[in-house]
C-alpha positions in Angstrom: -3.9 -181.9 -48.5 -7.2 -181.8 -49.8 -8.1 -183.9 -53.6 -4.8 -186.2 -52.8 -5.3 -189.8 -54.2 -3.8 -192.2 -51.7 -3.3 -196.0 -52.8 -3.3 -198.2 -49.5 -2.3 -201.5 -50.0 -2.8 -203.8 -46.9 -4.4 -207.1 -46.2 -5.5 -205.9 -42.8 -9.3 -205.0 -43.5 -9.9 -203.5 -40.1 -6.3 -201.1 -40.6 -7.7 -200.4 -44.5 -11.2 -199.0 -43.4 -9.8 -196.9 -40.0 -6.7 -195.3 -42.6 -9.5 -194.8 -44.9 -11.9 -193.6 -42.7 -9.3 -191.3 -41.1 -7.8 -189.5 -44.7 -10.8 -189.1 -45.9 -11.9 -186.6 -42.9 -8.5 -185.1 -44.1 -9.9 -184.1 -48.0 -8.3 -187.1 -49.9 -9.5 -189.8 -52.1 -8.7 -193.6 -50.9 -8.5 -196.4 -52.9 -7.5 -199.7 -51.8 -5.5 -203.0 -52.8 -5.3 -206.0 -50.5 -2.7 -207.8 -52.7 0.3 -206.6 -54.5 -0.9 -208.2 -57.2 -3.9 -205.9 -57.2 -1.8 -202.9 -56.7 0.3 -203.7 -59.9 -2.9 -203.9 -61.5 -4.4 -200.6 -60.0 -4.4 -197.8 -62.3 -1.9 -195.2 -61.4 -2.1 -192.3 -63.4 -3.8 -190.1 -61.1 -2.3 -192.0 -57.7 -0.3 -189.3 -55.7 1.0 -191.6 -53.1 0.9 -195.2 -51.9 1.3 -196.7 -48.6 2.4 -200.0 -49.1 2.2 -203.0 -46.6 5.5 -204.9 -46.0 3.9 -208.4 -45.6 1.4 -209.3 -48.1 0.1 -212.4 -49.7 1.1 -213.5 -52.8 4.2 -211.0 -54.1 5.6 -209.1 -50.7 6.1 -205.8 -50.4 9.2 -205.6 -51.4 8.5 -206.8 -55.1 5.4 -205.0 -55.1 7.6 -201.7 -54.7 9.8 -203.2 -57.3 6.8 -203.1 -59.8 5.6 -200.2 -59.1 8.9 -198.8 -59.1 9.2 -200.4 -63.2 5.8 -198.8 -63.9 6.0 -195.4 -62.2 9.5 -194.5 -61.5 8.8 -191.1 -59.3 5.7 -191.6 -57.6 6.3 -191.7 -53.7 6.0 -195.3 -51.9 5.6 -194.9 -47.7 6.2 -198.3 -46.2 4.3 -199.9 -43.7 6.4 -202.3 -41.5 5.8 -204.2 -38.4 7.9 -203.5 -35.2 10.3 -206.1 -36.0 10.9 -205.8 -39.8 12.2 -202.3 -39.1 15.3 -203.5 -41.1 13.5 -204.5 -44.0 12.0 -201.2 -44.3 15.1 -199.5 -44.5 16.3 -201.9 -46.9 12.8 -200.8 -48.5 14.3 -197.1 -48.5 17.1 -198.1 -50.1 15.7 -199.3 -53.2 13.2 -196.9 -54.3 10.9 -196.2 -51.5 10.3 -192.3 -50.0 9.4 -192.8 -46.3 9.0 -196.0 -44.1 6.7 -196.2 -40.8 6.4 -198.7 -37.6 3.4 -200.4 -36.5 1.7 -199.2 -34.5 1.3 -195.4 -35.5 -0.4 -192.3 -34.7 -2.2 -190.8 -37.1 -0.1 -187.6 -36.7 2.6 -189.0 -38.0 1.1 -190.4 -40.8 -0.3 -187.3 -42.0 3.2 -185.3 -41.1 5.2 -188.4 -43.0 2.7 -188.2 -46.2 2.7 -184.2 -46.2 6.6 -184.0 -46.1 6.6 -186.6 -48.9 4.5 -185.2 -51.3 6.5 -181.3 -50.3 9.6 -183.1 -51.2 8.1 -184.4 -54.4 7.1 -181.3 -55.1 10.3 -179.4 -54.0 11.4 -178.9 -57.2 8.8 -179.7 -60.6 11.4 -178.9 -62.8 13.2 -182.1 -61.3 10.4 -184.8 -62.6 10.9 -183.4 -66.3 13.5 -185.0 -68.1 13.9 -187.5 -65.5 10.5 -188.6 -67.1 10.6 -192.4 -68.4 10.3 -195.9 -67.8 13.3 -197.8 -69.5 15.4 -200.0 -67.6 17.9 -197.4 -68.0 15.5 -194.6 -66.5 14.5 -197.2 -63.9 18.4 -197.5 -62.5 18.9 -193.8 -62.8 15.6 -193.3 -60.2 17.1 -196.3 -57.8 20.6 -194.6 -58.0 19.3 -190.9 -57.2 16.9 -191.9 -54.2 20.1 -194.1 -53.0 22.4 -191.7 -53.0 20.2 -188.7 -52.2 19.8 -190.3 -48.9 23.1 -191.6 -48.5 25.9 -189.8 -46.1 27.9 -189.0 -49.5 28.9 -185.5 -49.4 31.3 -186.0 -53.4 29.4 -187.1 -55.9 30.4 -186.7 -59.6 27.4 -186.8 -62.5 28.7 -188.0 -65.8 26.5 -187.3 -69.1 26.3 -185.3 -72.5 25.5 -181.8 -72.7 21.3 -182.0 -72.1 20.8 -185.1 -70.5 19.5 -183.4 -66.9 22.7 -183.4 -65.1 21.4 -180.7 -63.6 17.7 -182.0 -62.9 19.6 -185.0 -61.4 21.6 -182.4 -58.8 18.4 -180.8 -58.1 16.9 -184.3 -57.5 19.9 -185.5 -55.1 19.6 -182.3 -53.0 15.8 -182.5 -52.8 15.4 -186.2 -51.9 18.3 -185.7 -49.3 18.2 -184.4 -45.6 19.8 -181.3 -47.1 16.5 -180.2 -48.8 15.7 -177.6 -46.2 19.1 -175.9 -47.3 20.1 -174.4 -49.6 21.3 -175.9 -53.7 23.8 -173.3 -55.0 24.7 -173.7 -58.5 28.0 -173.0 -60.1 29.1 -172.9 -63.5 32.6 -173.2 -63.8 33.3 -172.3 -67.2 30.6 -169.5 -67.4 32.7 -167.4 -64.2 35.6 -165.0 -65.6 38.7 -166.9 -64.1 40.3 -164.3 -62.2 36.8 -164.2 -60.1 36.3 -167.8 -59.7 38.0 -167.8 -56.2 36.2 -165.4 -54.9 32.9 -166.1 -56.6 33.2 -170.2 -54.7 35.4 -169.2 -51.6 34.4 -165.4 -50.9 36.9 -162.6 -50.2 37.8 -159.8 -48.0 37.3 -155.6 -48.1 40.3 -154.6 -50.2 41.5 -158.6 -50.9 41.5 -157.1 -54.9 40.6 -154.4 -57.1 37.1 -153.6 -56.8 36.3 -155.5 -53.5 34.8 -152.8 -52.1 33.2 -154.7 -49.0 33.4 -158.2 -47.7 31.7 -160.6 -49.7 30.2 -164.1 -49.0 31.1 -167.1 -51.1 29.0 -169.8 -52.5 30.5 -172.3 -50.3 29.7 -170.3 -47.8 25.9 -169.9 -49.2 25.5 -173.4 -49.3 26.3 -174.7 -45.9 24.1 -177.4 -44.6 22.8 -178.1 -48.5 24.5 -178.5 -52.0 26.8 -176.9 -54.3 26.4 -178.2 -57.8 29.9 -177.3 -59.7 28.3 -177.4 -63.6 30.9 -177.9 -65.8 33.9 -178.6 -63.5 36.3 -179.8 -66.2 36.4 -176.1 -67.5 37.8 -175.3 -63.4 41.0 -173.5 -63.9 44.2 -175.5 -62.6 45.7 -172.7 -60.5 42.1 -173.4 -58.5 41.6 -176.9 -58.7 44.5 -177.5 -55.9 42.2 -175.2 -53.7 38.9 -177.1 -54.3 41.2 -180.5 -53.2 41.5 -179.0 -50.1 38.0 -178.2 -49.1 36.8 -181.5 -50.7 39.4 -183.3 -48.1 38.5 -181.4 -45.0 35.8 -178.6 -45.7 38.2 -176.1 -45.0 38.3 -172.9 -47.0 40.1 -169.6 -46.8 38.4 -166.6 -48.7 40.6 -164.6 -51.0 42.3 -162.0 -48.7 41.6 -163.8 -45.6 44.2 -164.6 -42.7 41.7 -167.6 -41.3 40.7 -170.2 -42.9 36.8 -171.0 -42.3 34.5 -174.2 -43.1 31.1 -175.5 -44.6 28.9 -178.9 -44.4 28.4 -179.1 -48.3 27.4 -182.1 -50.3 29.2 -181.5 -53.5 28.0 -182.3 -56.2 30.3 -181.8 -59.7 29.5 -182.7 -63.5 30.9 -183.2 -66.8 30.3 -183.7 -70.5 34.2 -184.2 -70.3 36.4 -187.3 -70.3 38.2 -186.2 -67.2 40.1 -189.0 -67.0 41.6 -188.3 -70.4 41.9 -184.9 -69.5 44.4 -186.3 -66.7 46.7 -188.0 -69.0 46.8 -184.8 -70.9 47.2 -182.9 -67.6 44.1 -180.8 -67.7 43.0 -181.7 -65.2 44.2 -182.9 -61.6 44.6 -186.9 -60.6 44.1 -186.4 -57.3 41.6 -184.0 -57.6 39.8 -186.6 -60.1 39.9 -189.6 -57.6 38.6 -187.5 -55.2 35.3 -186.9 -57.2 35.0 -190.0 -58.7 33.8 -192.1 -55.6 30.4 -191.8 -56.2 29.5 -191.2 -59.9 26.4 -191.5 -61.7 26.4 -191.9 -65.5 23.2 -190.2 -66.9 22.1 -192.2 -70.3 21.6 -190.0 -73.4 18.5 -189.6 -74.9 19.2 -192.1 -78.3 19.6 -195.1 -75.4 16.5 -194.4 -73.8 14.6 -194.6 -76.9 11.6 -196.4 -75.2 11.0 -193.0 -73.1 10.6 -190.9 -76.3 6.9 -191.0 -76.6 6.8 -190.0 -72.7 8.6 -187.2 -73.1 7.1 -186.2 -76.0 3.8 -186.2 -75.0 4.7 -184.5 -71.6 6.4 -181.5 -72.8 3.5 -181.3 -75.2 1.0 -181.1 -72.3 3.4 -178.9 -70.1 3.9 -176.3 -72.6 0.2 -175.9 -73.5 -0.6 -175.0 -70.4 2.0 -172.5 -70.4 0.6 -171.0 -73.5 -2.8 -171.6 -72.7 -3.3 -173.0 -76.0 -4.2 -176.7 -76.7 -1.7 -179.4 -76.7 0.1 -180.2 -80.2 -0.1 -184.3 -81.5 2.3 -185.8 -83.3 1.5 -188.1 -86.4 3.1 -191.3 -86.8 5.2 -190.1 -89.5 6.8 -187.6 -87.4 6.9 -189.8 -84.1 9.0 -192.3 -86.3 11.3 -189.5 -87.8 11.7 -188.5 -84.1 12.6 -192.1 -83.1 15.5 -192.1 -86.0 17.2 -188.4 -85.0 20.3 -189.1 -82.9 19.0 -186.1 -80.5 23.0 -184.8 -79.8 20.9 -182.1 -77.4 19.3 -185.1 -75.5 16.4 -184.0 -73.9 16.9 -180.2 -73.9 16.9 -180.4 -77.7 13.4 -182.1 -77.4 11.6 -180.0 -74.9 13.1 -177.0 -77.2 11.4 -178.4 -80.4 8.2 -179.3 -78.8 7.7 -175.5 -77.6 8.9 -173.8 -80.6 6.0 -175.9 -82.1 4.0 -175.5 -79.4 4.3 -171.6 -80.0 4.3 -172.0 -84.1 1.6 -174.4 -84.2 -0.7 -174.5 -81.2 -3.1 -177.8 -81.2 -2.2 -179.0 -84.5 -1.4 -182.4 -85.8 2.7 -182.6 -86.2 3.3 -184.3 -89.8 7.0 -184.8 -90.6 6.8 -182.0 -93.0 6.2 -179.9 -90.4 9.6 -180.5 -88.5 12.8 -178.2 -88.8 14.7 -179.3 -92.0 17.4 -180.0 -89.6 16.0 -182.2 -88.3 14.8 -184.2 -90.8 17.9 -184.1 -92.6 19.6 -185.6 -89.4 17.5 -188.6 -89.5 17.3 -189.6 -93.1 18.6 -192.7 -93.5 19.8 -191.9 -97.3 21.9 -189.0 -95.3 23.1 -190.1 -92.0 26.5 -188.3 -91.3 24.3 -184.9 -91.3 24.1 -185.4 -88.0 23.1 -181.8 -86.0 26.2 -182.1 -83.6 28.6 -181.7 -86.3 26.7 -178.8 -87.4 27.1 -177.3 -84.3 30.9 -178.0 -83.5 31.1 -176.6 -87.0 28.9 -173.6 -85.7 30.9 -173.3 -82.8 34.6 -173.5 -84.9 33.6 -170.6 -86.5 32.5 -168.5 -83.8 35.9 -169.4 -82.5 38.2 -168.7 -85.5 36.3 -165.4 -86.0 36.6 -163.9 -82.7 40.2 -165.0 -82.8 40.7 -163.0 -85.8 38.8 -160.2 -84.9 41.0 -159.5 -82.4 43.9 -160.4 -83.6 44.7 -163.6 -82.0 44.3 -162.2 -78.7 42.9 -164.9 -76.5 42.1 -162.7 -73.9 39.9 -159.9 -75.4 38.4 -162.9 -77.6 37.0 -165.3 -74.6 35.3 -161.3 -73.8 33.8 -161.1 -77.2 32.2 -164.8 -77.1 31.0 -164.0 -73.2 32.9 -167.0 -72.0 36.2 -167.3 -69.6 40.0 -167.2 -71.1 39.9 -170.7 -69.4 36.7 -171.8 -71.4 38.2 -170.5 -74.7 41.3 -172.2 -73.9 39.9 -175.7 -73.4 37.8 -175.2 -76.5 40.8 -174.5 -78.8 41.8 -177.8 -77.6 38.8 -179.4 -78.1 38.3 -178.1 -81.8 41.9 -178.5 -82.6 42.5 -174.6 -83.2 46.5 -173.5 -83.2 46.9 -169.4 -82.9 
């Protein structure tokens, strides 16, 4: 754990110097606060941890954590507590903090507590991208995930738009959670061919179908102990929706083909661009199966209502994908910061991270004028044009990739969902969604 930077922040002068004393012999860089006042005021930009006194003078602990929490939403807080305010520190847990430990301690554990801490920070990298950001918005979303990460809820349903993170925020549930040392299966349910989805979640049996040559595991199966993320589970076929009920209600299973049924300690975790609930009234989708997910839900904000996070993310996808390139970070001018503050982003933050490498790999280490966006882009955001917006453009896009594999194959809906690479399910629930009669 050598070059760590550890923020301690105690009033106890004799505790400070023997932690410092003691980390120090371990490779890391100390510094020091004996107020949360002065912590707040510490700079944090290159702090990798902070342990973080429960009783303080001045602000306590717990509204220390609280600002730091406002000012640097994903770096790790270990809480210091006294025997009896072992309470408290949970509570501390609960709203934002990694780790919590007793007075007195062994150094040990201190060291074991701060190396597990910064290994589950660092689980998963991908995780602190575009969960990047400091708006209130951003703030909740942070307080929400380490909640419910460490929570006993095994359902959880993650709501957003297509490129919001739903998927960084699954990885971030299952990382923060005791299931980290397990495994995080992904699914996407509208990418599987339907006639395979079964077998693909539930596993199957030698000779259970054409082609099942030997037994196979299931993904279930894969991810006992950890998660299974179901991407996408509005596009879940009916016929196997009943079937996912009934290993959400008791974890029991039964793989295609098989005459027992088996069972798995998942944490499912499903998401959605979809309105399922107006998928229910239309009967897409099941009620009860609906209900069951939605228990626990977490709305993910899209990028135009975190508009305060902009420059963050900018300027850390920037600095990420220079460093892939080994090339030199690109700036953006004001002009072009301000035409990015006006675009409605309908790709969230996955059309942002996109535009900043394909600039990145265009136009390494230069200055980004407006000029030098796509046209797209600044068409989008003129405020002499605004209905150009690029998500019309694209359900456009997509209506005609539709219509035209329809009609090359004869309105077969079959042979078409083959030609766009997608499931007869998936075409079906777009033809719904675009309004296309065949």
């Amino acid at each position: 754990m050598s070059d760590v930077h550890v923020l301690i922040v105690d009033d106890e002068e004799a505790l400070v110097r023997s932690l410092s004393f003691a980390l120090r012999e371990e490779g890391m860089r100390i510094s020091t606060a004996g107020s949360g006042e002065a912590a707040l005021q510490h700079a944090l930009d290159d702090v990798d941890i902070v342990l973080l006194d429960l009783c303080l003078p001045g602000i306590d602990g717990m509204a220390t954590l609280d600002g730091l929490r406002q000012r640097s939403p994903l770096l790790p807080v270990i809480m210091i507590s006294a025997h009896g305010d072992t309470r408290a520190a949970v509570q501390a847990v609960k709203g934002g903090a990694t780790d919590y430990l007793t007075k007195p301690f062994e150094l040990d554990d201190l060291l074991a507590t701060i190396s597990s801490t910064l290994a589950l920070d660092a689980v998963e990298p991908e995780v602190t991208a575009g969960l990047q950001g400091q708006s209130a918005v951003m703030s909740a979303l942070h307080g929400a995930v380490q909640r419910i990460a460490r929570s006993s809820a095994t359902r959880i349903l993650l709501l957003g738009e297509s490129g919001t993170g739903k998927t960084l925020v699954a990885q971030a549930l299952h990382s923060h959670s005791s299931r980290a040392g397990s495994a995080f299966i992904e699914v996407n349910c509208a990418a599987l061919p339907e006639q395979l989805i079964e077998a693909e979640l539930f596993g199957s049996e030698k000779g259970a179908y054409t082609g099942a040559h030997q037994k196979r595991a299931g993904l279930v199966s894969q991810a006992n102990g950890g998660t299974l993320f179901l991407d996408e589970i509005g596009e879940l076929p009916l016929s196997l929706q009943a079937k996912l009920l009934h290993f959400l209600e008791n974890g029991s299973y039964r793989a295609v083909g098989a005459s027992q049924a088996s069972s798995a300690d998942v944490r499912v975790v499903a998401a959605t661009n979809r309105d399922l609930a107006d998928d229910v009234r239309l009967g897409r989708f099941r009620e009860d199966l609906f209900y069951r997910l939605n228990v626990i839900t977490v709305d993910i904000p899209a990028l135009r209502d975190r508009a305060d996070d902009l420059l963050l993310l900018v300027q850390y996808f920037a600095q990420r994908q220079a460093l892939e390139e080994g090339v030199s970070p690109i700036r953006f001018l004001p002009d072009s910061i301000a035409l990015l503050r006006r675009h409605r982003w309908p790709g969230n933050v996955r059309e942002l991270k996109n535009l900043v490498e394909r600039l990145t790999i265009l136009l390494p280490g230069q200055d980004i004028s407006a000029a030098m966006l796509p046209a797209q882009l600044q068409d989008s955001a003129s405020p002499g044009n605004p209905a150009l917006v690029l998500g019309d453009q694209l359900e456009r896009a997509e209506r005609e990739l539709v219509t035209d594999a329809l009609t090359r194959t004869a309105g077969h809906k079959g042979l078409a969902a083959q030609l766009l690479g997608i499931s007869r399910h998936a075409l079906k629930r777009r033809l719904q969604r675009l309004g296309i009669e065949r």
